[in-house]
C-alpha positions in Angstrom: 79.9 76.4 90.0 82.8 75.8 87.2 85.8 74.5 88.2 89.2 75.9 87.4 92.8 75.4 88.8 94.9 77.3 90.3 97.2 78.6 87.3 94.4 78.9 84.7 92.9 81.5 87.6 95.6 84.0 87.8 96.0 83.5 83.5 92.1 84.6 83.1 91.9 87.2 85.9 95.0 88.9 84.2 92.8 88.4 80.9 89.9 89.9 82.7 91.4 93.1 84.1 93.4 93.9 80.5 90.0 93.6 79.5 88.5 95.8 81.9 91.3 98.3 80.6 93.5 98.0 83.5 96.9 99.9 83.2 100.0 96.9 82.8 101.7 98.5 85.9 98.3 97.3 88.0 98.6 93.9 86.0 101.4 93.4 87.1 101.1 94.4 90.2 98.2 92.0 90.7 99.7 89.2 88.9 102.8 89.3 91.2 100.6 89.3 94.4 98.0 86.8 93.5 101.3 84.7 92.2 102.9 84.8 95.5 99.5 83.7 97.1 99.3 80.7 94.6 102.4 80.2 95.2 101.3 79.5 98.7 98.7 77.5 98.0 100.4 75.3 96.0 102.3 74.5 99.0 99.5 73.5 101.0 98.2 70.9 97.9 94.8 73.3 97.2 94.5 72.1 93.6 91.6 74.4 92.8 90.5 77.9 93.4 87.1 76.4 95.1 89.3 74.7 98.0 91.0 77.4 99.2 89.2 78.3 103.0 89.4 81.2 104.5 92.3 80.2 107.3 94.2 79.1 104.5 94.2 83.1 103.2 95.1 83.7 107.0 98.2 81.3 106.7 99.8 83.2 103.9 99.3 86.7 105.6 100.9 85.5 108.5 103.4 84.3 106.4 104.3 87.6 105.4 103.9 89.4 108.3 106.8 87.2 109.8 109.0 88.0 106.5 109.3 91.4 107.3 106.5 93.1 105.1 104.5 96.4 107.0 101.0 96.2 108.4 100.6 98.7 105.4 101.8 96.4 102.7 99.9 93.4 104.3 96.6 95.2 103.4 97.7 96.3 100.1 98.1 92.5 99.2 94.5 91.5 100.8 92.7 94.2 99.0 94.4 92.5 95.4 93.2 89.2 96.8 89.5 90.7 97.4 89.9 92.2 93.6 90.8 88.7 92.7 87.9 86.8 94.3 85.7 89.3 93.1 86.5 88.5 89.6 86.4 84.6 90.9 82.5 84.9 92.0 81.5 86.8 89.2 82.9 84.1 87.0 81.3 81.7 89.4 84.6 79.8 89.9 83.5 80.3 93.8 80.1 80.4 95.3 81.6 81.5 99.1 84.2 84.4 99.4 86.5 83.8 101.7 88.8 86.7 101.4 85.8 88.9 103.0 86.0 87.3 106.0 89.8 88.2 106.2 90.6 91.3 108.3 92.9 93.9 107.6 96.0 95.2 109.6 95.7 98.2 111.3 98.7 100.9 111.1 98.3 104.2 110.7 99.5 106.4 107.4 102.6 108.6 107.2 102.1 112.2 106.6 102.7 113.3 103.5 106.3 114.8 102.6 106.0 118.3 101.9 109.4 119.8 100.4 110.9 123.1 101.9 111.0 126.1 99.5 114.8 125.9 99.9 114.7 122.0 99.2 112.3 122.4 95.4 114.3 125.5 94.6 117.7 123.0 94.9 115.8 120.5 93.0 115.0 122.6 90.3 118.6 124.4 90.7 120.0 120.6 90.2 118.3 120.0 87.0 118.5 123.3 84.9 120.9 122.2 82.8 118.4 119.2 81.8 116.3 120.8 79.4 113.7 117.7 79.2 114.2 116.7 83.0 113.4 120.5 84.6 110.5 120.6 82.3 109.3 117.5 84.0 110.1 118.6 87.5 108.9 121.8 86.7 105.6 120.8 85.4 104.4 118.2 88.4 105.5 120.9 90.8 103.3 123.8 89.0 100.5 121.5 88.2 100.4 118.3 90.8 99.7 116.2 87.7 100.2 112.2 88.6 103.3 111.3 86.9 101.2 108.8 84.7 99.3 111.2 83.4 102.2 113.2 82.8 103.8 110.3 80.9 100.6 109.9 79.0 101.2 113.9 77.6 100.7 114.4 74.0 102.0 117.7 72.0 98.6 118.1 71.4 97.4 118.9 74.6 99.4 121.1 75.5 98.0 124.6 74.5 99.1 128.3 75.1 98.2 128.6 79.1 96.6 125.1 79.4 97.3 121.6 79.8 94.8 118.6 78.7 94.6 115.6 80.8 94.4 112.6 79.1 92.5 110.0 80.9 95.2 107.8 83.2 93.5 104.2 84.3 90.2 105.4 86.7 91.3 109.5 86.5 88.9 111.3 84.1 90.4 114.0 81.8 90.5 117.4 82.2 92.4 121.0 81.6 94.0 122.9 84.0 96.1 126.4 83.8 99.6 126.3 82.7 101.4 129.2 84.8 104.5 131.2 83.5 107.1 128.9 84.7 105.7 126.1 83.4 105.1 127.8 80.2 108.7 128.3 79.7 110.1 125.5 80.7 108.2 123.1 78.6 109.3 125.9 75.6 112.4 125.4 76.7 112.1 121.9 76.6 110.5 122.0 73.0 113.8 123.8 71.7 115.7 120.5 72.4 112.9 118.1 72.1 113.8 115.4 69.4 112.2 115.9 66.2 110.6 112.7 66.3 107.2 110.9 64.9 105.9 109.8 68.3 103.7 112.2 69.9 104.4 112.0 73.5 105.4 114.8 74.8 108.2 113.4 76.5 110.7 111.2 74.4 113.6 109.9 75.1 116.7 110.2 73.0 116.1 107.7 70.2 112.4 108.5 70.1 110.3 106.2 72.2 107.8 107.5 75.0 109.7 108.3 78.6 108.4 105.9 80.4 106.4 106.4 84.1 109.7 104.0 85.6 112.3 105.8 83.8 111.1 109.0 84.9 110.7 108.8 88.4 114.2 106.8 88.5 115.5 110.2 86.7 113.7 112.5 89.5 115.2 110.5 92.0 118.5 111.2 90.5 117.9 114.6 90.8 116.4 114.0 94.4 119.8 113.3 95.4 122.0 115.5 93.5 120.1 117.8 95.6 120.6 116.2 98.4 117.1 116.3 99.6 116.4 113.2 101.7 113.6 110.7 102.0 111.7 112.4 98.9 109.8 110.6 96.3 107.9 111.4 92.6 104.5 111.6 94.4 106.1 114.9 97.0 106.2 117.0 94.5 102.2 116.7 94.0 101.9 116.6 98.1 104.2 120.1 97.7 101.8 121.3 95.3 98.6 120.6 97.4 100.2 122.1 100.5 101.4 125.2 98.7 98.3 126.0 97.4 96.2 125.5 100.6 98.4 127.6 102.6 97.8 130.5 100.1 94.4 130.0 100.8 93.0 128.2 97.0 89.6 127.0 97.3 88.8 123.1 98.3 87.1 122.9 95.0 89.6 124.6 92.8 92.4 122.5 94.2 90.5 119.3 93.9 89.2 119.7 90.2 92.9 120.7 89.5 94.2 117.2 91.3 91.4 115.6 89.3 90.4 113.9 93.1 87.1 112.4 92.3 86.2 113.3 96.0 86.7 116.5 97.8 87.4 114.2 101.0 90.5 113.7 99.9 91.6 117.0 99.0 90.4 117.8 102.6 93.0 115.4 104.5 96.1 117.4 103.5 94.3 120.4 105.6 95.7 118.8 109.0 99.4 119.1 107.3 99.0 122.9 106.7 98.3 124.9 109.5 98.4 128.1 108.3 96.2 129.3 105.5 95.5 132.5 103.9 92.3 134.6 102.8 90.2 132.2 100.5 91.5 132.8 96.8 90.4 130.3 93.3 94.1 131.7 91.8 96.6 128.7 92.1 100.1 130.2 92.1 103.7 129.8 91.4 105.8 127.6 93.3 
């Protein structure tokens, strides 16, 4: 077993998942969580990774139970500290893994928000006179893209009455139907497009890519010039699934269109829509 502090830990598992071709939004993401946990640590005097026990994981969970974060939250931190101890044993910096023996919270997950007809017809309503923002809106509605992968778009993939999926972090590629509306708003959106070098479909002003952070801040601006409540980014794919499945669209159509690499988890929006039609493989306008 090698020995390693701490620090020099968190530096070459950062290393190893940039590597591993992690996106820098789940970099960071780890780094800030395996910080905190070092952080922690620090405070009880563990100088190396090797002397951390499993009560000591325990501790810091507790920790932040008692600062306010969710049962939810709690677990998303202990599964980045199994991804980090996983890296540790491969690199045999550990020969025991403690963070197995550490038990997750148990909370149940909120339903998915599904808008109203009347509440993604304001939302589009509030950004029509955004040429580059209602083509955005418009295409995660019509398609339930992520919003990575829509910030990943290229002018290139975007064809006639299709759209290519670039691959987004674990999501393989793919190429789903454009329908009418989203045709025209992305030509809408071309008409006004800067005429820049970049080839992301979506710029901003002075010619760099829109960014994923920048663009669901700029949804959520429209969120509430809408005055739809409680809604986030990720609704308007939920909208999309639930649309679909209450017009009756395949499992399997729907799922190869979300790019789900299981059909399980196309399957758990079913509880969510009561109602669905005669069995169809069209996907239609929202």
């Amino acid at each position: 077993m090698k020995s390693i502090t701490l620090r020099s830990a968190l530096e070459e598992f950062k290393n190893f998942l940039k590597n591993n071709q992690k996106s820098n939004s789940t970099i960071v993401a780890y780094g800030k969580d395996i910080d905190q946990l070092l952080t922690f640590l620090e405070g009880l005097e563990r100088g190396e990774i090797s002397h951390v026990l499993k009560e000591d994981l325990d501790s810091f969970l507790a920790k932040l139970s008692k600062e306010g974060y969710t049962p939810k939250s709690v677990s998303r931190k202990i599964n980045s500290i199994r991804t980090f101890y996983r890296f540790l044993k491969v690199s045999e910096y550990i020969e025991e893994d403690p963070s197995l023996l550490v038990v997750h919270p148990k909370y149940e997950l909120a339903p998915p928000r599904i808008l109203t007809p009347t509440e993604y017809r304001a939302l589009r309503d509030a950004a029509r006179g955004d040429g580059r923002m209602f083509a955005i809106i418009e295409l995660l509605l019509q398609t339930g893209i992520r919003i990575g992968e829509l910030a990943n778009l290229r002018l290139s993939d975007v064809g006639k009455d299709t759209l290519h999926i670039l691959p987004f972090e674990k999501h393989e590629e793919r190429t789903i139907a454009l329908n009418k509306r989203a045709q025209e708003a992305l030509q809408r959106y071309m008409t006004v497009r800067p005429k820049v070098e970049d080839d992301h479909l979506f710029v901003t002003k002075s010619g760099k890519p829109f960014l994923i952070r920048n663009i669901r801040t700029a949804v959520e601006r429209y969120f509430r010039l809408a005055e739809i409540q409680a809604a986030k980014v990720n609704d308007l794919r939920h909208t999309f699934v639930a649309h679909h499945l209450k017009h009756g669209v395949s499992l399997q159509v729907l799922s190869k269109t979300l790019g789900h690499k299981r059909l399980s988890t196309t399957e758990r929006y079913l509880q969510y829509v009561p109602e669905r039609g005669k069995d169809t493989s069209v996907l239609t306008e929202l």
